[in-house]
ROTITI-771446 format. One record per residue (C-alpha): residue number from 1; residue in one letter; chain; x, y, z. Coordinates in nm, 3 decimals. Example, Ala and Ser with C-alpha at 12.3 -4.5 7.8 and 13.67 -1.06 7.14 Angstrom:
BEGIN
1|A|A|1.230|-0.450|0.780
2|S|A|1.367|-0.106|0.714
end
This chain:
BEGIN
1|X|A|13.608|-2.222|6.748
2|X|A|13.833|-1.950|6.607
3|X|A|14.249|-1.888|6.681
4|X|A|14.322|-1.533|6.793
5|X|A|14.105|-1.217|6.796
6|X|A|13.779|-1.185|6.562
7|X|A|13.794|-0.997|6.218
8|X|A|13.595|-0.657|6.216
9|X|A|13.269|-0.858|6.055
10|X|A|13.306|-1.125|6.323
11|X|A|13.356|-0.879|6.543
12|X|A|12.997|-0.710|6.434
13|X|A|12.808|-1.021|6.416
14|X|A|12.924|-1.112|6.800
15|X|A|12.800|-0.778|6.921
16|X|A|12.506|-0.788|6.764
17|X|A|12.435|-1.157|6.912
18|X|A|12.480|-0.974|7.252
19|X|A|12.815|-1.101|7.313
20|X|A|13.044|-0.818|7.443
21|X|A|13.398|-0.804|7.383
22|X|A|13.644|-0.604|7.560
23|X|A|13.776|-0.269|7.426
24|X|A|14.123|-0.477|7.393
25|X|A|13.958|-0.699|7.181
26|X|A|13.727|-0.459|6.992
27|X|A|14.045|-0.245|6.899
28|X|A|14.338|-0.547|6.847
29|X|A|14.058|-0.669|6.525
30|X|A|13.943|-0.349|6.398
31|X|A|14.305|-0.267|6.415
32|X|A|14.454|-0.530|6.278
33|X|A|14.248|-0.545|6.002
34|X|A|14.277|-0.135|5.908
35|X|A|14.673|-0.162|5.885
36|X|A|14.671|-0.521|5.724
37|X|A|14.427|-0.316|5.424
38|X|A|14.570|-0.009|5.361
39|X|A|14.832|0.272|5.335
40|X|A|14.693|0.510|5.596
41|X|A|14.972|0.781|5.617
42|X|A|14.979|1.140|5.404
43|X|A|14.733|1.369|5.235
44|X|A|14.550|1.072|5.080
45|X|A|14.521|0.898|5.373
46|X|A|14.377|0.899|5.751
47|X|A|14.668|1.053|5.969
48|X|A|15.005|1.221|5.913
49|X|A|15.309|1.135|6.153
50|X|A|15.612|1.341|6.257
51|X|A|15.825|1.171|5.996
52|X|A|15.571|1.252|5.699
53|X|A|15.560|1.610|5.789
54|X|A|15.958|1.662|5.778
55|X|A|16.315|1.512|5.733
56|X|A|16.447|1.666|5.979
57|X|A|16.229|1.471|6.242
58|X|A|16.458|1.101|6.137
59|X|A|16.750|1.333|6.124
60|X|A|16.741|1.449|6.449
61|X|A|16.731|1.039|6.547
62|X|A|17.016|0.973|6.326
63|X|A|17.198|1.214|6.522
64|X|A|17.096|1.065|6.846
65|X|A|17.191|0.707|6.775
66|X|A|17.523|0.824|6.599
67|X|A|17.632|1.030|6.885
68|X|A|17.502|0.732|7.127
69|X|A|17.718|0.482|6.911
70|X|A|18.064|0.699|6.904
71|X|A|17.972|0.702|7.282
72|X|A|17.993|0.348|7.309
73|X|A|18.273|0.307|7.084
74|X|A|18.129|0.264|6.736
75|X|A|18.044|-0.127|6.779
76|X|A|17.834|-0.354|6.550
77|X|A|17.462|-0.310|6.582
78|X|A|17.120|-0.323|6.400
79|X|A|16.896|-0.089|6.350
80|X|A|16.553|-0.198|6.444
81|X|A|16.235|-0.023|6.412
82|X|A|15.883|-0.087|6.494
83|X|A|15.591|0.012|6.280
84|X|A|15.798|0.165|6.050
85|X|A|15.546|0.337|5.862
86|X|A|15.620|0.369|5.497
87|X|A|16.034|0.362|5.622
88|X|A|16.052|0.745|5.577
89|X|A|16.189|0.796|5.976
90|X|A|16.443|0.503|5.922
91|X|A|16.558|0.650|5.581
92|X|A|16.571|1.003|5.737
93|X|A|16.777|0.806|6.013
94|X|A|16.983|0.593|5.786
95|X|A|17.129|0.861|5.556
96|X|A|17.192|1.118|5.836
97|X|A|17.357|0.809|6.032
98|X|A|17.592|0.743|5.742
99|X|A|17.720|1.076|5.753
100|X|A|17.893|1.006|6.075
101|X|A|18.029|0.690|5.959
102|X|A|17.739|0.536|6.199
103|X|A|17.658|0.228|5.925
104|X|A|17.462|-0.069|6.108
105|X|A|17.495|-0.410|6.005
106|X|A|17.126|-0.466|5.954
107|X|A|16.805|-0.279|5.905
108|X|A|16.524|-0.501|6.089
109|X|A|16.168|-0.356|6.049
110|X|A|15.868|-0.521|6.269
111|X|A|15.589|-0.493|6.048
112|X|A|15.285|-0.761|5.979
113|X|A|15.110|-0.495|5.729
114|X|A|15.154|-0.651|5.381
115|X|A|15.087|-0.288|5.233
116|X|A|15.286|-0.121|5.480
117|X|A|15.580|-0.353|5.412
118|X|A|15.589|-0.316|5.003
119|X|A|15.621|0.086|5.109
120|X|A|15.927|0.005|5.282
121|X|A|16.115|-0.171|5.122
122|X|A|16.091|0.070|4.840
123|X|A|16.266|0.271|5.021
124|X|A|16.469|0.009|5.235
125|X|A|16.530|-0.244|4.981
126|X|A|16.870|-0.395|5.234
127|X|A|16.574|-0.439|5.546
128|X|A|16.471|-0.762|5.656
129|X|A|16.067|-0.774|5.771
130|X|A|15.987|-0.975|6.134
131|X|A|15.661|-1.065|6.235
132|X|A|15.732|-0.996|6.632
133|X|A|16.049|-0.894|6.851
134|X|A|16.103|-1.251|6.904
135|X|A|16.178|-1.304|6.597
136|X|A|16.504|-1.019|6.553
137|X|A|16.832|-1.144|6.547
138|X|A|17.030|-1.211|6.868
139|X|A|17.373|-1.205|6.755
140|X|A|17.475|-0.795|6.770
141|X|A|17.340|-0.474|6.982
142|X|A|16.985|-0.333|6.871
143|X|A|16.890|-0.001|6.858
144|X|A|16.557|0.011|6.816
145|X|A|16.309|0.321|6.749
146|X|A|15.962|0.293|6.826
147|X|A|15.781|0.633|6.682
148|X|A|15.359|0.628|6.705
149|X|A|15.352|0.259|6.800
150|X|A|15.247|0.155|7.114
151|X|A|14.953|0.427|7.072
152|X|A|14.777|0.188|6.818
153|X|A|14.802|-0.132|7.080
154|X|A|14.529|-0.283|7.235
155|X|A|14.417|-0.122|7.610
156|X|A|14.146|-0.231|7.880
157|X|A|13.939|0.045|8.011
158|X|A|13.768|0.039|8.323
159|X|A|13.514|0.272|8.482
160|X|A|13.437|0.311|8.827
161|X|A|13.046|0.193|8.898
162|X|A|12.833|0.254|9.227
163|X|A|12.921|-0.140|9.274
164|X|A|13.294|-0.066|9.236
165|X|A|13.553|-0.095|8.941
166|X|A|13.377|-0.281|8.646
167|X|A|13.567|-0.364|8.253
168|X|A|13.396|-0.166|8.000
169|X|A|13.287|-0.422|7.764
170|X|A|13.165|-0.313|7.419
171|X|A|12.784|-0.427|7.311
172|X|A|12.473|-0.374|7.087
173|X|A|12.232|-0.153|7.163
174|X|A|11.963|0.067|6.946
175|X|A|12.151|-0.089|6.621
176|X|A|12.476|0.073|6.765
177|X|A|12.779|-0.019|6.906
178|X|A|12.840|0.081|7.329
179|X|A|13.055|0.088|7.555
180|X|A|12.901|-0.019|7.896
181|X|A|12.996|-0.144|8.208
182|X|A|13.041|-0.518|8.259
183|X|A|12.966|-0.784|8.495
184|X|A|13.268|-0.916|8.680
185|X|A|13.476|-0.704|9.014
186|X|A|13.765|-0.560|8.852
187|X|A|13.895|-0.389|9.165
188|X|A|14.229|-0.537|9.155
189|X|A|14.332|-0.461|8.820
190|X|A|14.298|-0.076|8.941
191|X|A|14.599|0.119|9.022
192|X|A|14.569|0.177|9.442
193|X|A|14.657|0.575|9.420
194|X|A|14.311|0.589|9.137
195|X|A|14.052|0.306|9.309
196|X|A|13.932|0.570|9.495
197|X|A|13.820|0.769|9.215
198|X|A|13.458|0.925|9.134
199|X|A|13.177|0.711|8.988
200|X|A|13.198|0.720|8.587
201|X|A|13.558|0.745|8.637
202|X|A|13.757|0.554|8.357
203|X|A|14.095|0.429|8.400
204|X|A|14.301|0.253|8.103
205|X|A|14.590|0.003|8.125
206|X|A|14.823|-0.158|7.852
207|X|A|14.947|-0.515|7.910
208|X|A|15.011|-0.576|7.554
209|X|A|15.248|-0.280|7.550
210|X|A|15.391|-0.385|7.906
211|X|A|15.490|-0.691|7.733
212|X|A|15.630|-0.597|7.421
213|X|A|15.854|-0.309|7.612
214|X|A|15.955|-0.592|7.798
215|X|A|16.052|-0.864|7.536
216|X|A|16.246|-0.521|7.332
217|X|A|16.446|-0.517|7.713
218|X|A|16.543|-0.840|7.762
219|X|A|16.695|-0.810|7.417
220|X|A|16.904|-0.469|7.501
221|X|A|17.017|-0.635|7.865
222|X|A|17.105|-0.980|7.696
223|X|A|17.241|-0.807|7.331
224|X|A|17.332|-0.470|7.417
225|X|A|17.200|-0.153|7.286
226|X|A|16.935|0.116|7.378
227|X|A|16.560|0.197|7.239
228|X|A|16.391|0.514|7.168
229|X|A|15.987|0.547|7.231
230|X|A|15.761|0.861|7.101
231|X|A|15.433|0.860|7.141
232|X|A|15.184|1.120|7.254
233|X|A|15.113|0.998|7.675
234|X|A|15.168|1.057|8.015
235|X|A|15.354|0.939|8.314
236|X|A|15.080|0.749|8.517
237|X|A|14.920|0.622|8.677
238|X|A|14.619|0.829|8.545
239|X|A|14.257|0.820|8.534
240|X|A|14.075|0.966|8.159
241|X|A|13.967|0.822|7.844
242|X|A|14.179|0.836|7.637
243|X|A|14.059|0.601|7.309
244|X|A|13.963|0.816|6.973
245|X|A|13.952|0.751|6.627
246|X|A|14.095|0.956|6.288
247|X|A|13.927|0.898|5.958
248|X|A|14.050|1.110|5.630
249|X|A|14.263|1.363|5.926
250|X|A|13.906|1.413|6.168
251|X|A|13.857|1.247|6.470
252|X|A|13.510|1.049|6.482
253|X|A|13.326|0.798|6.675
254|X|A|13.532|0.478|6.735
255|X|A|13.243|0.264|6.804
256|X|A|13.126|0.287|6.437
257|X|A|13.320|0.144|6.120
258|X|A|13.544|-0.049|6.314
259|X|A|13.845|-0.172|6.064
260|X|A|13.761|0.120|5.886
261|X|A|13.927|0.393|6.106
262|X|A|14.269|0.433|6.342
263|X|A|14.213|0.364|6.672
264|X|A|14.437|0.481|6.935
265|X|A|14.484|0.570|7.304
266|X|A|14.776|0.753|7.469
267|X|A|15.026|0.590|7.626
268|X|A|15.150|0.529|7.971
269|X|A|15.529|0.562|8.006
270|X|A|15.559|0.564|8.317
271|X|A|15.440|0.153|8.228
272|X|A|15.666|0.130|7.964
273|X|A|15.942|0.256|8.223
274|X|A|15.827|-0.001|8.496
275|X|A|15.861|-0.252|8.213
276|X|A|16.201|-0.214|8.066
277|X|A|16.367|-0.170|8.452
278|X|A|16.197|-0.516|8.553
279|X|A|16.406|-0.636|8.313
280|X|A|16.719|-0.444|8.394
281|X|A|16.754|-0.186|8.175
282|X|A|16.798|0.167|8.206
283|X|A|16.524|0.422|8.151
284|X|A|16.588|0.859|8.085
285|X|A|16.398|1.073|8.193
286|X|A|16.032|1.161|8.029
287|X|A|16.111|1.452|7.777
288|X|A|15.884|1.626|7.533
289|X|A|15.908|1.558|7.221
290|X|A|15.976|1.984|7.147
291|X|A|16.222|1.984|7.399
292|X|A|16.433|1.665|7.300
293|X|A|16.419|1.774|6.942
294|X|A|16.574|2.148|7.048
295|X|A|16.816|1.946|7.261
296|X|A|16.933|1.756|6.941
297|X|A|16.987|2.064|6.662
298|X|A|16.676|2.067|6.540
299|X|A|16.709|2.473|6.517
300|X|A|17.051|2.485|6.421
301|X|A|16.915|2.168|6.116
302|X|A|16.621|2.449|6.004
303|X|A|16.896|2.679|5.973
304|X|A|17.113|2.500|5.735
305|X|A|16.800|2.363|5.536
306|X|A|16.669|2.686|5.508
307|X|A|16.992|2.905|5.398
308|X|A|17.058|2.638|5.199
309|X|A|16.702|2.682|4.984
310|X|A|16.618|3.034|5.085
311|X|A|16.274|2.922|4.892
312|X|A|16.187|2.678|5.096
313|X|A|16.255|2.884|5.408
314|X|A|15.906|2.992|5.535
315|X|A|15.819|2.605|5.437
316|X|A|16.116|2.443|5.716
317|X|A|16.011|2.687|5.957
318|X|A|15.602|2.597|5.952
319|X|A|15.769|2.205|5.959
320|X|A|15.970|2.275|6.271
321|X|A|15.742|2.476|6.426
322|X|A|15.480|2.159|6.398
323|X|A|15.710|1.962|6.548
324|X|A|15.840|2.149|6.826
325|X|A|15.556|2.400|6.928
326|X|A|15.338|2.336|7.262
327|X|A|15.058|2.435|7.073
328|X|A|15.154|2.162|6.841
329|X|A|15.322|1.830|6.882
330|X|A|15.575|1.967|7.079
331|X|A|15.447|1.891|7.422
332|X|A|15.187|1.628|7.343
333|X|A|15.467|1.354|7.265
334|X|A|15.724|1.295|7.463
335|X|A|16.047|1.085|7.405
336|X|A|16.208|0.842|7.639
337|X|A|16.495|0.629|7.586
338|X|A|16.617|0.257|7.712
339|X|A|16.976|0.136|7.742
340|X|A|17.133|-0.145|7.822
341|X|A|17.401|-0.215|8.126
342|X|A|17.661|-0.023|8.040
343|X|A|17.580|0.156|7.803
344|X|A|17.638|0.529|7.776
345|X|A|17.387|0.759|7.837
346|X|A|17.165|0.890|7.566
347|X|A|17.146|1.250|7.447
348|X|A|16.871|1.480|7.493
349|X|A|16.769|1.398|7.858
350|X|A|16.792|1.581|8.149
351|X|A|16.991|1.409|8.454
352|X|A|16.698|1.267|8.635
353|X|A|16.566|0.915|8.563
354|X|A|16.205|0.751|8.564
end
């Protein structure tokens, strides 16, 4: 018997015993082990995130949780972040923060990476590391940011067989890792607007991130505070598969090398929303991530950067461009924010609600 999910060998040598595992599964080990083993971010690595590719991404946060803490009347808080990174967004954040007189009383990163965390602290040497969300302090407000996170947790895919809704289950076949349909009904773990959906159809759900959006807003109604989520997603309920794989910045096949490659899936806010209300918080509206940076200054920041080192000008425009553009990352990620009872509400939102 073994505690918790299988390591990418153990993973292997159950697949190729014919035991299937369940996408969740497959991609909680391979992941698990590819962050625990490496610095994936930059040039030299597998994948690049907004935060990498310019300061003025975590500045454009620092201004949001400044202006959302002078709206509440500059109390004590801690600023929490999940999957950091290598710190960059929450040094970005941090600095522009302090500018504003915004200074929390604790930087708490969630991070199990041992790699990951030695980055941060380089550049965070004042933050305190947690294991889990559980595990954050409980005596002061949190505002936490969660950039690119829940994309890298575990999902269950389902596709829709001529015997009804079926888990796709990952197995061994022709000395190669599949993805095929699986034994059990699975009808009732199927959104009702998408069980009618065409054979072959696959549809993806998150519990993992259901819960974790959960535990961050019982914290925010119980402590106070508000929460910031971008990720590339949707609203759903939605029917697609979504899973891929980036090696060395190309995507590839993520049924081979597992451990060895990212593995993500897009994420559904409109679960994240249902989530954090169930537990009485507030939830914003779904924004784009181009349109919520514009709302913030994010031309007006170019601007300054740019006249500022007229050299560098052509440089801060490409950056801001990548980050705002539709052709870009601008409408592929969206933003949406979390806030506890009375709290005020956030910048960068239009009126409506999820």
């Amino acid at each position: 018997m073994r505690d918790g999910p299988p390591n990418p060998e153990q993973l292997i040598s159950e697949i190729a015993a014919a035991r299937p595992t369940t996408v969740a599964d497959y991609m909680a080990a391979a992941n698990g082990h590819y962050y625990a083993t490496r610095d994936p971010l930059g040039a030299a690595g597998d994948f690049t995130t907004a935060p990498e590719i310019s300061q003025m991404f975590g500045e454009m946060i620092g201004i949001w949780i400044a202006d959302l803490w002078a709206c509440a009347g500059g109390p004590a808080f801690r600023y929490v972040e999940l999957g950091p990174g290598r710190g960059t967004l929450a040094a970005d954040a941090l600095r522009t923060m302090a500018r504003f007189g915004c200074t929390p009383m604790g930087v708490e990163l969630v991070e199990t990476s041992p790699t990951l965390r030695v980055a941060q602290l380089a550049r965070l040497p004042a933050a305190r590391h947690h294991d889990e969300v559980d595990a954050l302090p409980d005596d002061a407000p949190l505002v936490i940011v969660a950039n690119e996170f829940f994309d890298a947790l575990p999902i269950h895919q389902y596709i829709r067989t001529v015997d009804g809704w079926r888990e796709r289950m990952i197995e061994r076949k022709d000395d190669a890792m599949t993805p095929v349909a699986g034994d059990a009904p699975a009808d009732d773990a199927i959104p009702a607007s998408l069980r009618n959906e065409a054979e072959g159809t696959i549809v993806e759900t998150t519990p993992v991130s259901a819960a974790i959006m959960q535990r961050c807003a019982f914290r925010l109604a119980r402590q106070g505070g508000a929460m910031l989520a971008i990720d590339y997603g949707y609203a759903g309920p939605a029917a697609g598969d979504t899973l891929q794989a980036v090696k060395a910045h190309r995507f590839v096949d993520p049924f081979i090398d597992p451990g060895e490659v990212d593995l993500t899936a897009h994420v559904d806010f409109t679960t994240l929303a249902r989530a954090a209300q169930n537990a009485g918080v507030a939830v914003s509206s779904l924004a784009t991530q181009g349109e919520w940076l514009r709302r913030l200054g994010i031309d007006a920041r170019q601007a300054s950067l740019a006249k500022a080192s007229p050299s560098r000008a052509d440089e801060l425009e490409g950056q801001r461009d990548r980050l705002v553009r539709p052709d870009a990352m601008g409408d592929l990620f969206k933003v949406m924010a979390f806030t506890a009872p009375n709290w005020p509400t956030p910048a960068g939102f239009t009126g409506d609600t999820a």
